[in-house]
N, C-alpha and C positions, 0 to 999 in steps of 0.2 A: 642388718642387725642393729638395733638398737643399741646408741653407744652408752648409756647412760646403765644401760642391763649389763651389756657388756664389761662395762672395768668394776662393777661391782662382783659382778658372780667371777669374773677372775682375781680378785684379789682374794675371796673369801677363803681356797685352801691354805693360804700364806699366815691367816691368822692362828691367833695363840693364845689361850688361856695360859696368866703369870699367876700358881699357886705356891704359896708356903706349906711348908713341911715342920712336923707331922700334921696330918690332917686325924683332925677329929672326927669329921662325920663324909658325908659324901663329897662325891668330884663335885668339884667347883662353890662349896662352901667357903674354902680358905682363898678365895680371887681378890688380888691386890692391882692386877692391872691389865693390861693387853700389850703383847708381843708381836711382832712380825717378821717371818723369812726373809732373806735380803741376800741369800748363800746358799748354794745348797752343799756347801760343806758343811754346813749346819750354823749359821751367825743370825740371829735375830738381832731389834734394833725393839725399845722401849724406852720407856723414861726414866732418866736417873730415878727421880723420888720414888719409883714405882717398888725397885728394888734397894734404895739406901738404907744402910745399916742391917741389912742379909747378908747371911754370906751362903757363896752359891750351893753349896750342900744342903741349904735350906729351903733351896728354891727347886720347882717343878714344872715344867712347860706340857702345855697336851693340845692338840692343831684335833677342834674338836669337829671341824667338818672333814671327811673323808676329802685326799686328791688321787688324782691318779695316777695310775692305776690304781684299782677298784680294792685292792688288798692292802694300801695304802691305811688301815683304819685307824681314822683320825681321833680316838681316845686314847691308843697310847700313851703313858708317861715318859716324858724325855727328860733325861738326867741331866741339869746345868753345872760346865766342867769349869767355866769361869767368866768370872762379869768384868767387863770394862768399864769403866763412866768415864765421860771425859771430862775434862778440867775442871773447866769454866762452864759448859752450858746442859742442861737438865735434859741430858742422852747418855743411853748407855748401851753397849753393844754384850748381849749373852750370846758366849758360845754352850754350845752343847755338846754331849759327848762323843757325838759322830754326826755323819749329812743326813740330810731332808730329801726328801723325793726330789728333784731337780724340777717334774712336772709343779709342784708346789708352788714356782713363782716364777709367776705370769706378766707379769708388769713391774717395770722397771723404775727406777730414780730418775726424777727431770731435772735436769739443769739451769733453764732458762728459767725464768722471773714469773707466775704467777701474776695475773693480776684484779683489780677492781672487779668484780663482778664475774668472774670465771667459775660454773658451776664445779662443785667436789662433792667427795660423798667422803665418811666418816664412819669406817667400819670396825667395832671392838666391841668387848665385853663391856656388859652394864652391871654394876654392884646393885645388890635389892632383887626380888622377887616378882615385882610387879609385871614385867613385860615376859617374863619365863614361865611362870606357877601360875597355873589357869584353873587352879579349880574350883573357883568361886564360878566360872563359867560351865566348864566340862566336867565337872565332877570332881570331889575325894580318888584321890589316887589315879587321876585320868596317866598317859603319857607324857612325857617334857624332859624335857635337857635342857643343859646351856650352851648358849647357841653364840654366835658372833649379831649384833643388829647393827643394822645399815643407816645411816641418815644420810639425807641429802642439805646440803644448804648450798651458799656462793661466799665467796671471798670480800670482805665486808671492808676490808681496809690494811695498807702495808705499814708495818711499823721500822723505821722511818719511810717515807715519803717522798725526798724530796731528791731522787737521782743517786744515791748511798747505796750501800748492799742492804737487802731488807732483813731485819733481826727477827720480825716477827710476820706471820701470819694472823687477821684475825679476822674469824668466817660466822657468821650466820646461820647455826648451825643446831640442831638438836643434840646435846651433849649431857650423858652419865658420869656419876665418878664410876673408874672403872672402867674408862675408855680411854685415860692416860692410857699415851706409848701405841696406840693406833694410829694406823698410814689416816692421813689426810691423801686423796687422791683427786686429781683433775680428772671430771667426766669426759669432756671432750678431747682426751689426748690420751685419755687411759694410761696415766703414768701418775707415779708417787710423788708428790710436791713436798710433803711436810710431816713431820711428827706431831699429836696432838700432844700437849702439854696437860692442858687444863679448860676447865669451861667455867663458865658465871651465869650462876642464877638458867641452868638447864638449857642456856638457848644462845649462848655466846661462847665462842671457841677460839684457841693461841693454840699455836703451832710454831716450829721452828723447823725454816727452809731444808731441807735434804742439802742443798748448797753449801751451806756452814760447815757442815760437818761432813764429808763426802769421805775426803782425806783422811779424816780420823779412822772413819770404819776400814777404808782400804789398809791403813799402820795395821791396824790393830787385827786385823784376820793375816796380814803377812808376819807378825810375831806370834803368834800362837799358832799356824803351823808349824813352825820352827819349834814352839814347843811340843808340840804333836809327833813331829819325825825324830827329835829329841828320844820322848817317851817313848817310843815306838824301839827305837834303836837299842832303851836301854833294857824294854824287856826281852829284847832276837839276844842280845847278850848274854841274860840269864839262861838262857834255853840251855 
């Protein structure tokens, strides 16, 4: 199999449309950024900016390709029961209000260092119209959704360099706004290296290592169960 097919069409049910609420017109009008599974207790991983200054009642997640199992339909709305950011660096961990299909994620967090020229692919939502609404080609009113789009590039350079822990990612890459808070993924290891940040001028991309922040995400899903069996306990009580 082609590994390069391979870690992309597996990453793809993990993905997430990030909407604000209320929405005014249709699914995927209101898209602020891209999400991604990481739990299947239900914990995505996106970009602080993507959701700063929301508060999560405001926010809406929908995993707009189908996983499996086949009944899995991936337009659901998922209700966000609470957002973490962390401190210092532009990640933030949404839980939601229960798990994800466990099938949903397929590729895992990499540890080890990235490097110079290691092919990734770059799978999220793109804000705008242009690569989605075809009907300047297929017609007024043909078929279309919003969909997750895929790029490929290579790891262009580590920020620092010089034997340090690397703070930054920056890839070669074909990049939307709209694609904050999408896995950056190593094709030939088929595992998750980075979060994208941000891109410059459509064709340059920052990411921040899965490594920096590994810890955080693991705190932050072992206190919020705690608040889960919390809540849980306190409505068996009321009963």
């Amino acid at each position: 199999m082609n590994k390069r097919r391979s870690a992309i069409g597996r990453i793809l049910p993990s993905i997430a449309m990030v909407e604000t609420l209320p929405r005014n017109g249709r699914v995927g009008e209101n898209i602020v950024g891209t999400a991604f599974a990481v739990d299947a207790k239900g914990y995505l991983l996106t970009a602080k900016h993507v959701i700063q200054g929301i508060a999560a009642e405001h926010l809406e997640i929908r995993f707009t390709r189908s996983g499996p199992p086949a009944e899995d339909y991936g337009m659901s709305p998922r209700r966000v029961q609470a957002i973490y950011p962390h401190p210092v660096l532009d990640i933030a961990v949404v839980a939601l209000s229960g798990p994800v299909v466990g099938s949903r994620i397929q590729l895992h967090n990499k540890l080890s260092k990235a490097n110079v020229g290691d092919s990734i692919a770059l799978v999220g939502y793109s804000l705008g119209t242009d690569l989605i609404f075809c009907d300047d080609i297929s017609g007024v009113g043909s078929p279309k959704s919003y969909t997750p789009v895929a790029f490929r590039g290579m790891i262009a350079a580590l920020v620092p360099d010089d034997g340090r822990e690397v703070d930054l990612y920056i890839y070669d890459c074909t990049t939307f706004g709209g694609n904050s808070g999408a896995p950056v993924v190593a094709e030939d290891t088929s595992e998750i290296v980075a979060v994208h940040l941000r891109g410059f001028q459509n064709h340059v991309g920052y990411g921040v290592p899965i490594v920096r922040f590994e810890s955080f995400v693991d705190e932050v899903i072992a206190i919020h169960e705690l608040r889960r069996h919390r809540d849980r306990k306190k409505v068996r009580s009321r009963l």
